[in-house]
C-alpha positions in Angstrom: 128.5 79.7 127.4 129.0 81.0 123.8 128.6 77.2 122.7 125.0 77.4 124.4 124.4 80.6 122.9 124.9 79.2 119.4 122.5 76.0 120.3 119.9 78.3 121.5 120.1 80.9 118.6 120.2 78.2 116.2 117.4 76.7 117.4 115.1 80.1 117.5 116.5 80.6 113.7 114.8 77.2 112.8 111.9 78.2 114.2 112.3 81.6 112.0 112.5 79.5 108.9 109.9 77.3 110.1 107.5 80.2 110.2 108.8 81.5 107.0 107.8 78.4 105.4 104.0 78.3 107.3 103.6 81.9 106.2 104.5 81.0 102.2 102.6 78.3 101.7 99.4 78.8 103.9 99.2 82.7 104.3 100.5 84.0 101.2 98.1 82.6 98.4 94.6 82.6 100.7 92.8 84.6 98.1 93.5 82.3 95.2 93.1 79.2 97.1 90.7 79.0 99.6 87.0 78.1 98.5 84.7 80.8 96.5 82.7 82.1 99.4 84.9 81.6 102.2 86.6 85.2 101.8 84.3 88.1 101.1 86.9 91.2 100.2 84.5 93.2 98.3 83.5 95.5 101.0 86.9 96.2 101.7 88.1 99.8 100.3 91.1 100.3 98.2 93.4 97.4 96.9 94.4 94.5 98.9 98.3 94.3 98.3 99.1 91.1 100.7 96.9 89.0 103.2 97.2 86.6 106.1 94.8 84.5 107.5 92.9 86.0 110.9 94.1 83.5 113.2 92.1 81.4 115.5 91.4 81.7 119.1 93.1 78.7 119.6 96.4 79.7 117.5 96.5 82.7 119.6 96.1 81.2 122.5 99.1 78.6 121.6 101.6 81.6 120.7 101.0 81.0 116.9 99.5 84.5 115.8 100.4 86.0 112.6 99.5 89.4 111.4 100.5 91.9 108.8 102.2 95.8 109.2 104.7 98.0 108.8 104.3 99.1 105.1 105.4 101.5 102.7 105.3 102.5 99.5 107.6 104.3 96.8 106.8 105.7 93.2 109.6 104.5 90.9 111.4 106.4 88.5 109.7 104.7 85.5 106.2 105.8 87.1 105.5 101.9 89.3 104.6 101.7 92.4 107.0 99.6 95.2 105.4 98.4 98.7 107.0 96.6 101.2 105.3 95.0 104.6 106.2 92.5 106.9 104.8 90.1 109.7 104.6 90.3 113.2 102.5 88.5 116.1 104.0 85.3 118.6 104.2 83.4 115.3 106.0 85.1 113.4 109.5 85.1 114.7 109.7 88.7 114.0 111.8 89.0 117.5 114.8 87.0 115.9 114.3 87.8 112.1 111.9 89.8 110.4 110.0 88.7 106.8 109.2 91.4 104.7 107.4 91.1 100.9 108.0 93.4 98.1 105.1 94.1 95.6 104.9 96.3 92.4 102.4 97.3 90.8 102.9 98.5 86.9 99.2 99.7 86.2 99.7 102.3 88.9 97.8 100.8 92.0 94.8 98.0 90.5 97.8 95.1 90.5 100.0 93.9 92.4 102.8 91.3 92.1 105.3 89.4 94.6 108.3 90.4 94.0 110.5 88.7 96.3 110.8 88.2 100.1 113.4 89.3 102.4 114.1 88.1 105.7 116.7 89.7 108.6 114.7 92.7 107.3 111.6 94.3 109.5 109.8 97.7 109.4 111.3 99.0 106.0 111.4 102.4 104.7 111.3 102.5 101.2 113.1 105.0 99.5 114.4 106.1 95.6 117.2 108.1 96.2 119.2 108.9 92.8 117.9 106.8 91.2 118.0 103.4 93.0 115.5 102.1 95.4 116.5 101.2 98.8 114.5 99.9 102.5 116.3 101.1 105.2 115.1 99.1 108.1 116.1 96.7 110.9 117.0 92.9 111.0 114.0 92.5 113.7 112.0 93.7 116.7 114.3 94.9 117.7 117.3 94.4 116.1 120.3 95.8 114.0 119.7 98.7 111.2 120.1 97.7 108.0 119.9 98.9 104.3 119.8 97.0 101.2 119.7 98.3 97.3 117.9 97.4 94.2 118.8 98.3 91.1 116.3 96.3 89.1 112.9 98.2 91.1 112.3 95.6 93.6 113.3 92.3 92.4 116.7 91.4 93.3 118.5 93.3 96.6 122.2 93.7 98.0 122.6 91.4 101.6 123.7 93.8 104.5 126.9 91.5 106.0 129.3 93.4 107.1 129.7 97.4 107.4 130.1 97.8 103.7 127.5 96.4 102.4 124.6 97.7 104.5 124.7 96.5 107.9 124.9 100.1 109.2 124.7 99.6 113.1 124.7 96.4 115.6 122.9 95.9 118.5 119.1 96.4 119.5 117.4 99.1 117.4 113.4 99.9 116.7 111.5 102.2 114.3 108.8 102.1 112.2 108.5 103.2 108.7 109.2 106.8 107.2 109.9 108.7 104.6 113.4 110.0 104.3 114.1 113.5 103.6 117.2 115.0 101.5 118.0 118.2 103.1 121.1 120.6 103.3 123.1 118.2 100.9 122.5 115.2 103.2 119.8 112.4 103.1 117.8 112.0 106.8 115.7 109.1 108.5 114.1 109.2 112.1 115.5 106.3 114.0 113.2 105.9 116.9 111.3 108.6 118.0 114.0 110.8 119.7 117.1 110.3 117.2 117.9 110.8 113.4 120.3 109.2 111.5 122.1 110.6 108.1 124.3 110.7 105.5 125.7 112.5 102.5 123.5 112.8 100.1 126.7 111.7 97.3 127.8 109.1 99.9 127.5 105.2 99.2 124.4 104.2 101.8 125.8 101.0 102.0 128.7 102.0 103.7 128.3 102.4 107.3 130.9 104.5 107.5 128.9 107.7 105.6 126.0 107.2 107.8 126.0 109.1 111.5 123.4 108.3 114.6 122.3 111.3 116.7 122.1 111.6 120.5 118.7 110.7 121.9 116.2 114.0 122.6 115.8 114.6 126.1 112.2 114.6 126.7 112.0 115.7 130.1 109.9 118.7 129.1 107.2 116.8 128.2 103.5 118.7 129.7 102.3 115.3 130.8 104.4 113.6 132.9 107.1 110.9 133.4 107.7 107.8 131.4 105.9 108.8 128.3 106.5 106.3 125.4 108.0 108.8 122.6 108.7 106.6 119.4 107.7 105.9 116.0 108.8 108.9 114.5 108.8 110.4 111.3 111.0 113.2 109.6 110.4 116.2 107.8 112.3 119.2 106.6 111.9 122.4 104.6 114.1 125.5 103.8 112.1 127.4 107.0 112.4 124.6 109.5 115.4 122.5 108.9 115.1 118.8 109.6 112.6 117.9 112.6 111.3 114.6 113.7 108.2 113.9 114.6 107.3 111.1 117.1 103.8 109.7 118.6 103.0 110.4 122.3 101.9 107.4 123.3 98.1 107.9 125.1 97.6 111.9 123.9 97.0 113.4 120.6 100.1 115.5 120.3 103.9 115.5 118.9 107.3 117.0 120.2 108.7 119.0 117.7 112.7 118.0 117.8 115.1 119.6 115.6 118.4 118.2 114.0 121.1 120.4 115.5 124.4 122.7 113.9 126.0 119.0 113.5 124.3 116.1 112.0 125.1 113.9 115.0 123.3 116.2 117.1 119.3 117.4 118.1 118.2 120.1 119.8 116.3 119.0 123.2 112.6 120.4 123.0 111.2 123.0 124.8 108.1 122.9 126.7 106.7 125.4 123.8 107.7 122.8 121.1 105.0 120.0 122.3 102.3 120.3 119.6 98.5 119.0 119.0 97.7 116.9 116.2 94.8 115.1 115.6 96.0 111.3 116.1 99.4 111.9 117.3 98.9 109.5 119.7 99.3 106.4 117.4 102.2 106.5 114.3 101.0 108.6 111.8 103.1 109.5 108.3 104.5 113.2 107.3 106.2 115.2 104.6 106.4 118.5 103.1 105.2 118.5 99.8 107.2 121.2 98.1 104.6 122.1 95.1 102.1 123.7 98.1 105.3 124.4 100.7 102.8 122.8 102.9 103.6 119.9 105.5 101.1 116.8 105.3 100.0 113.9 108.0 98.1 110.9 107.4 96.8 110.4 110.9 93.9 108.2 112.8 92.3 111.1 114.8 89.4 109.9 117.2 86.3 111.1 116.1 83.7 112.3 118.7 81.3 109.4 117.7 84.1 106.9 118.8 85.8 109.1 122.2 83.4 106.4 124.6 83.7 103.3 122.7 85.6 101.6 125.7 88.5 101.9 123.7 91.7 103.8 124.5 92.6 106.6 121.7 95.6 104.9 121.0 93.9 101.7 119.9 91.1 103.9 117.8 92.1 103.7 114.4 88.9 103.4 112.5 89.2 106.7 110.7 92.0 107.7 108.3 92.2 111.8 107.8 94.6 113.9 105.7 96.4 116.7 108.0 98.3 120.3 106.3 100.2 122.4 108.5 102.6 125.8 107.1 104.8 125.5 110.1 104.6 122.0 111.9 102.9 123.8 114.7 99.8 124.0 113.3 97.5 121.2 111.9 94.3 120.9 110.6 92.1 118.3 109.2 91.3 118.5 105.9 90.0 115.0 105.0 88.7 111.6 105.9 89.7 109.4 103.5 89.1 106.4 105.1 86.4 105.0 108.0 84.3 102.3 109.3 81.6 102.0 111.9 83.1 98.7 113.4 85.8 100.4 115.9 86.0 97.3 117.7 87.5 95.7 115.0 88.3 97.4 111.9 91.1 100.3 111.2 93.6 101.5 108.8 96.5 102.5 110.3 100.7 102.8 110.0 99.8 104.7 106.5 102.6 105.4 104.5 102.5 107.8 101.3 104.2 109.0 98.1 103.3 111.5 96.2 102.7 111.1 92.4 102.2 114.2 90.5 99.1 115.7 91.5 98.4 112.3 93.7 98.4 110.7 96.9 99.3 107.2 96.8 98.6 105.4 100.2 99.4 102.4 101.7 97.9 101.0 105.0 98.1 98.5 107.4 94.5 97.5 107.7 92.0 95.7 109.8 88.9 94.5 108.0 86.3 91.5 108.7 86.6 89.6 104.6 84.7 86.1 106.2 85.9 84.1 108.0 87.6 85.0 111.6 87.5 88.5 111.9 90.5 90.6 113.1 90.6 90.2 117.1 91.0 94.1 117.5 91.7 97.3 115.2 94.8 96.7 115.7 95.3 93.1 114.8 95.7 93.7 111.2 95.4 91.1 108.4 95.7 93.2 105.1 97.8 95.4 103.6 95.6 98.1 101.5 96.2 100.2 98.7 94.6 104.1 98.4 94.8 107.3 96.5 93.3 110.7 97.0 92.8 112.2 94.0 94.3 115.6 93.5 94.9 115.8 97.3 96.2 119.6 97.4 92.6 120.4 96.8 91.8 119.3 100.2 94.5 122.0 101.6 93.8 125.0 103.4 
């Protein structure tokens, strides 16, 4: 039986690598080498970072979809900016192995260069942590967590083998990207949506051994019923709140407020009191507390009132990309739309991931957009990754 096992994994690994290889030479390079005229990217806002080819009706239909997601972005001690993405879609053998790209930019945003491209390594976080960038992510969809290092901003990367060199847990994990959160002398990522996993902040995060995995929040208290989907959380902390994760509610625009508990393999199940509103909670949406106004911030897709009947469900509404404050996570309000098109059916920006840099927001999004061509079957269906800044973004706070 573990001989067949080998034969069949081997053979779903070639067909990794295969992919792999279809994605670097024909999706990769699409800008530069297809016709003048064929791709029309001027209408499409911000930066385009990376690109895949919309596929065709009839490569969807055969199982051979590839599409873009998953990205994030992190401001480098030197002042460049890091973004990582990766694929998914039937075609992308993101179920066995994922492919993610690194990019940097050294002109702060209007550039962007190919780093290097990683595979075991799906849904990334990206994350300087004294000094040395890491991507704290999974080997696939799902799969096991994994971090790797760079020392040299992006180009070269350790290899998680074994439990001292990044491969931090075994077995079938998911997440999505977020931006981890030094608090109480320990460094914290949402894994999921219901746990958190952490370490010392002085520990080697290679090392499975510093890292610890939380129980799963019991979400039983939930105001809207049974088998809610709960996942894709984020993590924020500040000196008044302690660490809390923040999840999507899958089909309502809300989040469950779940704390990290006395012991950092332990959170606090929510109360009934502790399921909150926000404007696009109902897809994955990025937070943090920025220190400088002690306010917490969202990037979010909220469904504006214009778009509440388009036939679509919320959760798949994702035309519209609007900053969020809060002062105690309970709270939120929208202070601005930095992002929207008109064409719901198709077009969104979505997954956003920020840093802040100085008195700036820089933005990264997963992003639906019709450039020529075959268009993106759905908002959701994305085939760019999309570079943004707001500008002085505190001014937009309440």
């Amino acid at each position: 039986m573990k001989a067949v096992f080998k034969y069949l994994y081997a053979g779903a690994r070639a067909r990794v690598l295969f992919n792999f290889v279809v994605v670097q030479l024909a999706c990769i390079p699409l800008v530069s080498c297809l016709p003048d005229g064929e791709r029309d990217a001027r209408g499409v806002p911000g930066v385009i970072v990376h690109q895949v080819d919309t596929p065709s009706l009839l490569k969807r239909v055969l199982g051979r979809a590839v599409y873009t997601t998953s990205p994030s972005i992190a401001v480098l001690p030197g002042g460049d900016y890091v973004i990582s993405a990766n694929i998914f879609g039937r075609g992308s053998g993101a179920d066995i192995s994922g492919t993610t790209f690194i990019y940097r930019s050294a002109d702060k945003g209007g550039n962007w260069q190919l780093l290097t491209t990683l595979l075991d390594m799906k849904r990334g976080s990206l994350f300087v942590h004294e000094g040395s960038l890491y991507i704290w992510g999974y080997t696939a969809a799902p799969g096991s967590i994994v971090i790797r290092k760079s020392e040299d901003g992006g180009h070269s990367w350790t290899t998680p083998e074994d439990g001292t060199s990044g491969l931090l847990r075994e077995g079938r994990f998911g997440g999505t990207p977020c931006n981890p959160v030094v608090h109480g002398e320990r460094l914290w990522i949402a894994q999921g949506g219901r746990r958190v996993m952490s370490a010392p902040a002085d520990a080697d995060l290679l090392s499975a051994d510093s890292w610890l995995l939380s129980n799963a929040a019991d979400t039983a208290s939930a105001p809207f019923g049974e088998k809610l989907i709960v996942t894709e959380a984020q993590v924020a902390a500040s000196s008044g709140t302690g660490v809390v994760i923040l999840p999507k509610i899958g089909g309502h625009p809300y989040t469950v407020l779940i704390r990290a508990g006395a012991g950092p393999a332990e959170v606090i199940h929510p109360a009934t009191e502790d399921w909150i509103r926000i404007p696009g909670g109902e897809k994955k949406f990025a937070a943090a507390h920025d220190p400088v106004s002690n306010r917490f911030i969202a990037l979010s897709n909220p469904v504006m009132p214009a778009f509440a009947e388009s036939g679509w469900p919320p959760e798949l509404i994702r035309n519209t990309a609007a900053l969020l404050s809060s002062d105690d996570l309970k709270s939120w309000s929208m202070n601005h739309i930095f992002l929207h098109s008109d064409n719901v059916d198709y077009e969104a920006f979505q997954y956003l991931n920020f840093d802040i840099d100085g008195e700036d927001l820089v933005i990264v999004s997963r992003t639906a957009f019709d450039v020529g061509g075959t268009r993106p079957p759905r908002g959701h269906d994305s085939n760019l990754i999309t570079f943004h800044r707001i500008n002085d973004f505190r001014r937009f706070l309440d």
